[in-house]
Each structure stands twice: as C-alpha cells, then as structure tokens.
C-alpha positions as CSV (number, residue, x, y, z in Angstrom):
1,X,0.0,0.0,0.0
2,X,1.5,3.2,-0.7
3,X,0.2,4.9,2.6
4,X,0.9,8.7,2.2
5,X,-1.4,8.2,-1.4
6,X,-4.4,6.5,0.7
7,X,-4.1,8.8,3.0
8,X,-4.5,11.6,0.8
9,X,-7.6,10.0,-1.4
10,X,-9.4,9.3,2.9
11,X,-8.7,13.1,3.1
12,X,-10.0,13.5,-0.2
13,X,-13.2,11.7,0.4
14,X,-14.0,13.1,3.9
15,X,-14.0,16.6,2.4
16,X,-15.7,15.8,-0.6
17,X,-18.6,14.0,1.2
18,X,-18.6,11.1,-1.1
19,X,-16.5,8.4,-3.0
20,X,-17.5,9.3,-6.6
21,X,-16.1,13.3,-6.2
22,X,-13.5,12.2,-4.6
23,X,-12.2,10.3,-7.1
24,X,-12.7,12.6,-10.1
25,X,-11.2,15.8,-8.3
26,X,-8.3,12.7,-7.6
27,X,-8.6,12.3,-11.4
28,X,-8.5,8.5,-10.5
29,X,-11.3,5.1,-10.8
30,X,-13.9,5.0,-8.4
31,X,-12.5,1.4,-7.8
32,X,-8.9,2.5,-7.1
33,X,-10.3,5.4,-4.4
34,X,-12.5,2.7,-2.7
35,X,-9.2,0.2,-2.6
36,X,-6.8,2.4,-1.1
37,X,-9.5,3.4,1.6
38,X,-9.7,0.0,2.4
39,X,-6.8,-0.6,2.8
40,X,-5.9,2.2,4.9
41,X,-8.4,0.9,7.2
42,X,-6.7,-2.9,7.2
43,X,-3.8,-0.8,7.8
44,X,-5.1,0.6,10.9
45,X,-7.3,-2.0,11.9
46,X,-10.0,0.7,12.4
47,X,-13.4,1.5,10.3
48,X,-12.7,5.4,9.3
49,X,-15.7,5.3,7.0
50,X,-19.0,4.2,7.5
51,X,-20.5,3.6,3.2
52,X,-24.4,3.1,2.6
53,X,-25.7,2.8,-0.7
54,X,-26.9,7.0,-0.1
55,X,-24.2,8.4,1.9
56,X,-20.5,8.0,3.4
57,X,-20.4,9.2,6.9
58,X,-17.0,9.5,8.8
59,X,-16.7,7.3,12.0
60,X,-15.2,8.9,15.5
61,X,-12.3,6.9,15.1
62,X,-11.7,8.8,10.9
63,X,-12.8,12.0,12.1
64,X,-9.3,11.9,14.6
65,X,-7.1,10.2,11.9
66,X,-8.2,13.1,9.3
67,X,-7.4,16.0,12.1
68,X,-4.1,14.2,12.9
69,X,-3.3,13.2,9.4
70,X,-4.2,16.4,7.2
71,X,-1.5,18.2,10.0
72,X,1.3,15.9,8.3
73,X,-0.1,16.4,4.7
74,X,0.0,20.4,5.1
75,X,3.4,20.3,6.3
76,X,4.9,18.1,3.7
77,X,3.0,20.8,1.3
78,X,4.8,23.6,3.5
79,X,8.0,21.6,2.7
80,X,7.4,21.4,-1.0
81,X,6.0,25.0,-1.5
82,X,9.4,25.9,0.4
83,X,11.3,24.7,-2.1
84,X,9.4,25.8,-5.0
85,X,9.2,29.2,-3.1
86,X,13.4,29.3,-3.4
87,X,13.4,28.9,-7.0
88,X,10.9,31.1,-7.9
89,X,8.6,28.7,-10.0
90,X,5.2,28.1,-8.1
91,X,3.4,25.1,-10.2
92,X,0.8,22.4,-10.0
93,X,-3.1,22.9,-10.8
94,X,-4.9,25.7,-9.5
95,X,-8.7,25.4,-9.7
96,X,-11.0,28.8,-9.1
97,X,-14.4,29.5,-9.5
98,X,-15.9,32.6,-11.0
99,X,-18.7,34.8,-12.1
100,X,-19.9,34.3,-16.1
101,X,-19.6,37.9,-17.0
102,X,-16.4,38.5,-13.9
103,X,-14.5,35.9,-16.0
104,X,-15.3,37.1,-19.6
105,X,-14.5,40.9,-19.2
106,X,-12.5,41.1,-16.3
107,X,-10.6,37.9,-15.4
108,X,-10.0,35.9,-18.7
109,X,-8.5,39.0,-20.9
110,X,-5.8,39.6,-18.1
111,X,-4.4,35.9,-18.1
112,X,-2.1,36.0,-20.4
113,X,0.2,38.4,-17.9
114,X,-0.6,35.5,-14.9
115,X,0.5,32.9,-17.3
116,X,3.5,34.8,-19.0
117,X,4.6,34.9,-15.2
118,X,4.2,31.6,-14.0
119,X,4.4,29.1,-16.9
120,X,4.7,26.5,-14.6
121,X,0.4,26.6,-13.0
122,X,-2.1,24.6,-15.1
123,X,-5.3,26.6,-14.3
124,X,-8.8,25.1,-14.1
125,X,-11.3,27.9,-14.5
126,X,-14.9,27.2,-13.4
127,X,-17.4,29.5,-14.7
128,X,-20.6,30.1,-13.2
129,X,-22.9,32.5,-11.8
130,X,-23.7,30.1,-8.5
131,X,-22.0,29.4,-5.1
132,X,-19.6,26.2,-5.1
133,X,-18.5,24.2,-2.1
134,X,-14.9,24.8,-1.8
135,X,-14.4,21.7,0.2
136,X,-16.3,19.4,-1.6
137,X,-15.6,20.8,-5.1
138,X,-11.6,20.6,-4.6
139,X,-11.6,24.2,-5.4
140,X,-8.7,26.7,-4.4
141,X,-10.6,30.2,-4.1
142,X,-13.3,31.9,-5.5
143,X,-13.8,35.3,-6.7
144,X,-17.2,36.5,-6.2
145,X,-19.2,39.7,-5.5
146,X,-21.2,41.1,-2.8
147,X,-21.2,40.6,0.8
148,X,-20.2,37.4,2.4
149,X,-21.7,35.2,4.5
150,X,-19.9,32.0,5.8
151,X,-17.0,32.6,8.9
152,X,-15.4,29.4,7.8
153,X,-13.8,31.0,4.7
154,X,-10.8,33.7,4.4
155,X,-11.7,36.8,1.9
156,X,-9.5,39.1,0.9
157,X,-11.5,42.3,-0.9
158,X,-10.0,42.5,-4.6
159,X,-11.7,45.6,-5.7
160,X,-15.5,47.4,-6.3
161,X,-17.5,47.5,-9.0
162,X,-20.1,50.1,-10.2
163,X,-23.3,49.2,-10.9
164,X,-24.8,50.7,-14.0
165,X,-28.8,51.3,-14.6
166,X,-29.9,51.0,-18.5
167,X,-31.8,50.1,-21.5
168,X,-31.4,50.5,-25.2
169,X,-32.3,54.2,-26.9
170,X,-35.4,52.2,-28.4
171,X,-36.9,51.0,-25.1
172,X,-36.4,54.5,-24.1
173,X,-38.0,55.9,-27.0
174,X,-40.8,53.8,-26.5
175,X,-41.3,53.6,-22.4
176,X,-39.7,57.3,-21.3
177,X,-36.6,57.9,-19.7
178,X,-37.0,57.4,-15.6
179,X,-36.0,61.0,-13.5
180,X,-36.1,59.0,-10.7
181,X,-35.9,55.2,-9.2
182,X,-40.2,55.4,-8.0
183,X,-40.9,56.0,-11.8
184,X,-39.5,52.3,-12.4
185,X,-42.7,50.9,-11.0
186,X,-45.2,52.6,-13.1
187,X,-45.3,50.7,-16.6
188,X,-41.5,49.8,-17.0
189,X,-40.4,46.6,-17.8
190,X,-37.3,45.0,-16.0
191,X,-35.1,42.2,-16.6
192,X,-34.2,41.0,-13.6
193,X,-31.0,39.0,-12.0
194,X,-32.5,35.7,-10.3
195,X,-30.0,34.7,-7.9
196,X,-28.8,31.3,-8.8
197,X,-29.0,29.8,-4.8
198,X,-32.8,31.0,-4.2
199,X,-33.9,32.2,-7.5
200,X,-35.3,35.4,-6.3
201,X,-34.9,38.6,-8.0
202,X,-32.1,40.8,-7.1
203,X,-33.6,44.5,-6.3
204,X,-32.2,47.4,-8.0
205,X,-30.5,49.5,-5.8
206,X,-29.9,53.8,-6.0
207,X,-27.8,56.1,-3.5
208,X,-27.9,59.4,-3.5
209,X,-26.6,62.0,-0.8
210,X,-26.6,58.8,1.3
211,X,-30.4,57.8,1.3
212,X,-30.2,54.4,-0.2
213,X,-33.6,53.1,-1.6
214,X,-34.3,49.7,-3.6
215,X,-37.1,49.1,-6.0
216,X,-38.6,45.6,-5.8
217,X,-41.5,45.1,-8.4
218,X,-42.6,42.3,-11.0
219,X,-40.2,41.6,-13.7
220,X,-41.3,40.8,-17.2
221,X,-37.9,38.6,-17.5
222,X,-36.0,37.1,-14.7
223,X,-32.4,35.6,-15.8
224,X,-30.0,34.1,-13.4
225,X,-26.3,34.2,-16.0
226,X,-24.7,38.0,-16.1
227,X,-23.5,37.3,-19.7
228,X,-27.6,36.6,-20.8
229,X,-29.0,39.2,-18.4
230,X,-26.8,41.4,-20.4
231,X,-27.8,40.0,-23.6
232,X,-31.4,40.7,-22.8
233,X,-30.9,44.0,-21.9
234,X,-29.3,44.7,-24.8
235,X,-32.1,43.1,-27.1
236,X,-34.2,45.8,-25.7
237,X,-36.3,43.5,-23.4
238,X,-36.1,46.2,-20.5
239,X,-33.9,48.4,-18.1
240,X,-31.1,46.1,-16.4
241,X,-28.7,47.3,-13.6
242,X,-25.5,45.5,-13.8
243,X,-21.6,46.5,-14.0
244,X,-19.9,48.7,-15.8
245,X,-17.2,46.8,-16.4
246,X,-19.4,44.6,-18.9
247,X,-20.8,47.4,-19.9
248,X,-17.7,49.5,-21.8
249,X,-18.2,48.5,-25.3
250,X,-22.4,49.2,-25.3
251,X,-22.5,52.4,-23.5
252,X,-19.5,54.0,-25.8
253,X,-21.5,52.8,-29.0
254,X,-24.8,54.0,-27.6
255,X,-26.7,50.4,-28.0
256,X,-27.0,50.6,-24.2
257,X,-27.9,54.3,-22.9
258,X,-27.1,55.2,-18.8
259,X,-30.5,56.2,-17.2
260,X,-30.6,57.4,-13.2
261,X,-27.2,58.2,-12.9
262,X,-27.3,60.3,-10.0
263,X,-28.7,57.4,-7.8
264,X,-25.6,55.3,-8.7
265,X,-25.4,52.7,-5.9
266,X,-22.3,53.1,-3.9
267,X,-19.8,50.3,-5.2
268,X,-19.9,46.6,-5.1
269,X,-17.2,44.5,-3.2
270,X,-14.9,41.6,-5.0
271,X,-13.5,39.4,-2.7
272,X,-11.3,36.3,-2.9
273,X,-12.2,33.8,-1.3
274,X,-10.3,29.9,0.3
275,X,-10.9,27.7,3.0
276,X,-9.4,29.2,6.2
277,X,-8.2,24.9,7.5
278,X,-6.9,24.4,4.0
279,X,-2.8,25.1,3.5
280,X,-2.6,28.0,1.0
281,X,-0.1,26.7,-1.5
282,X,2.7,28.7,-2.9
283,X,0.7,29.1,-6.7
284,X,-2.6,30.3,-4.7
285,X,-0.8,32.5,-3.0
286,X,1.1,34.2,-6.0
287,X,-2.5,34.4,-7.4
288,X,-3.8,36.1,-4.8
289,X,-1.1,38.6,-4.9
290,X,-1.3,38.6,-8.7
291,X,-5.2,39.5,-8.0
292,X,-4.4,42.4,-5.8
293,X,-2.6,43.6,-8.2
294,X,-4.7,43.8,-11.3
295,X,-8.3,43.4,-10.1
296,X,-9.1,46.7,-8.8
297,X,-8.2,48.7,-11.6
298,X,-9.7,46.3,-14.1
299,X,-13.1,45.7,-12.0
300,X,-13.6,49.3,-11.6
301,X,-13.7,50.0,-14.9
C-alpha cells in the first residue's frame, strides 16, 4: 500500500462527502479510491468510513485520523512549496471559481500576464454564476461579488464594481426615460438577475446623498447568467442594472444608454475567497497577490 497516497484519497473523500467526487477531483477510478481506503483501514485495523448505498459518513475513530493526518499532509505541502518558493517557479493545478460575465470581461483578458509569469500553474477555470462548495468541489478560491456570508472562509476584498442602470435608446424611445428610481414601478419593464441559490430577483439598488432606496416590483424577465441578463438588456427587453465593467463596449456605442445616474449605488465588493483549515499553497498565494494587483483597476472600470 502506498500509505501517504491512501491517506490523501481518505482526506480526499471526507472533504468531498462522497466516493465518486472524490475520485474525479483525484482524477483517478472509483474502484482505485474505494481500494486504497480500504486498505488504509486494514492498515489501521479501524473502520474510518462508515458507506451506505446514499451516503458516506466519517466514523469517531476517521474524524481523529483526518485531524491528525491532514497536519502531516500540510506540512509536507509547506516543505514542497518551500522549495518551490526558493526557486521562484510556483506550479501544479490551480482550480478557481468565478462569475460568467467576472471571467469574460475582467478575469480571462488579463491571463495571459498571470500565465506569462508563472508558466509552470495549469489553471482550471470554473465559470458560473452560483455558489460552489470549496471543500467538496476541490476548489482553491473563488472570486465572487457582494457581501459574504460563511465565517469558515478567508476573503480578501480585490476591488469594487459600479453598478450601471440602463436600457437601449429604443426601449427608451418607446417607455420614457426614468427621473427618478419610484418611476420604475409605473409601466416599465425589467429584466431582472434571479440569484442562482434561491432564484429570487435581485432589487435594484440607488444612492444618492446617502439615502439608499431599492425598487422591488414584478419583472417581465427574470435571468439568473450575467452574460444573458446582459444579452437581454441589450435586445431591448427592458432596463437592467448590472456592472460597468461589462458594460464599456455598449455604452460608448450608444446600444445601451445610462439612465438614473445620480442614484448610482455606492460600489460593489470583489473578494477572494479559500478555505481558512486548507494550507494556501505557494501558486494560490502568487494568485492572490497577482489579483491584488490587477483586479481593482480592471473591475472598476
């Protein structure tokens, strides 16, 4: 048995929750994952997992041998990453998960710098607008928008966003121009953003001279994908609020006109985000910095 593998596919499958993600974020068979655990536990002489056909569960006796155990793998990671540190070439697979329209205008036209500067990370990009399990997913860190809400996770704010309120010179034509946020709720259409979690409809949210307001009423198109709620904004199917930085190329061609401009809300967090008990590795942490570096001035655009 090679134990130091076994153990890491038992670590592997108590984060993950189950055998079958386990074994593909292992990129290895079901079969082999479910033989090494085994025989890990002939090993030990212990159960560490209890299987039924719906669930694995972790006995008492894995729960201690994962704390104890995921100690030694972090510092044989510290060891590695020390070396890697001292020649300056940080490599392996990173995986991140990010928002549709975060990765198309923001994220994905700044890669080739990342990549130019460490030729040695395989990135795994994950791109969708929903909330992923950073645990169970295998995932490294997330870069998401808006507040946060779980204390078991480290962020680290990357930048703000401004939030943009328009519709197409057509719509316009046809509906009137809003003077102020109340006028959205008599006869204009929306497209709203439908969380992807609860499916409820985002309100669309104004500042000015520090009174906040949000307008909540009916919308004639709910769509839960930035890149499409854009898309139907821009087909004229009613007033969207989203960011600016998507919003560069329609705006300065006038296929997307800005309407309530002095009730801009005040500007949208980016955070990074990974596991606070998992080891940050020497290629997350040169993303992270890389991040810091480039985000703020490309989110706030």
């Amino acid at each position: 048995m090679d134990q130091l593998l076994a153990i890491r596919a038992f670590a592997r499958v108590v984060e993950a929750g189950n055998f079958t993600r386990a074994a593909d974020s292992l990129e290895m068979p079901n079969a082999t994952l479910s033989k090494l655990v085994q025989e890990l536990e002939a090993h030990l002489g212990v159960r560490l997992l209890q299987r039924t056909t719906r669930r694995v569960t972790v006995t008492p006796e894995g729960r201690d041998y994962y704390e104890k155990t995921t100690r030694i793998l972090r510092d044989l990671e510290d060891v590695d990453g020390s070396f890697n540190a001292a020649r300056g070439t940080p490599g392996g697979q990173l995986r991140v998960d990010i928002g549709g329209s975060t990765a198309k205008d923001v994220l994905i036209p700044a890669l080739p710098d990342f990549l130019a500067r460490y030729p040695d990370i395989r990135l795994d990009l994950g791109v969708a607008d929903r909330a992923v399990d950073l645990i169970s997913d295998n995932v490294d860190c997330v870069i998401r928008g808006g507040p946060l809400d779980s204390s078991s996770l480290i962020a680290r704010r990357i930048g703000s966003a401004t939030l943009i309120t328009c519709a197409t010179p057509e719509y316009l034509k046809t509906f009137g121009t809003p003077a102020y946020p109340e006028e959205l709720k008599n006869g204009h259409r929306l497209v709203s953003y439908l969380s992807p979690q609860t499916g409820r409809a985002f309100p669309l949210r104004f500042e000015r001279d520090g009174e906040k307001t949000e307008i909540k009423v009916a919308h004639r198109i709910g769509i839960n994908e930035s890149n499409a709620h854009l898309a139907a904004g821009m087909a004229g199917l009613g007033i969207i609020q989203t960011f600016s930085y998507s919003l560069g190329a329609a705006l300065q061609a006038g296929t997307l006109v800005e309407i309530l401009r002095p009730w801009r809300p005040e500007p949208y967090p980016f955070h990074v985000v990974y596991p606070q008990n998992r080891h940050v590795t020497h290629r997350l942490r040169v993303f992270i910095d890389w991040l810091l570096e480039i985000f703020p001035q490309r989110v706030g655009k």
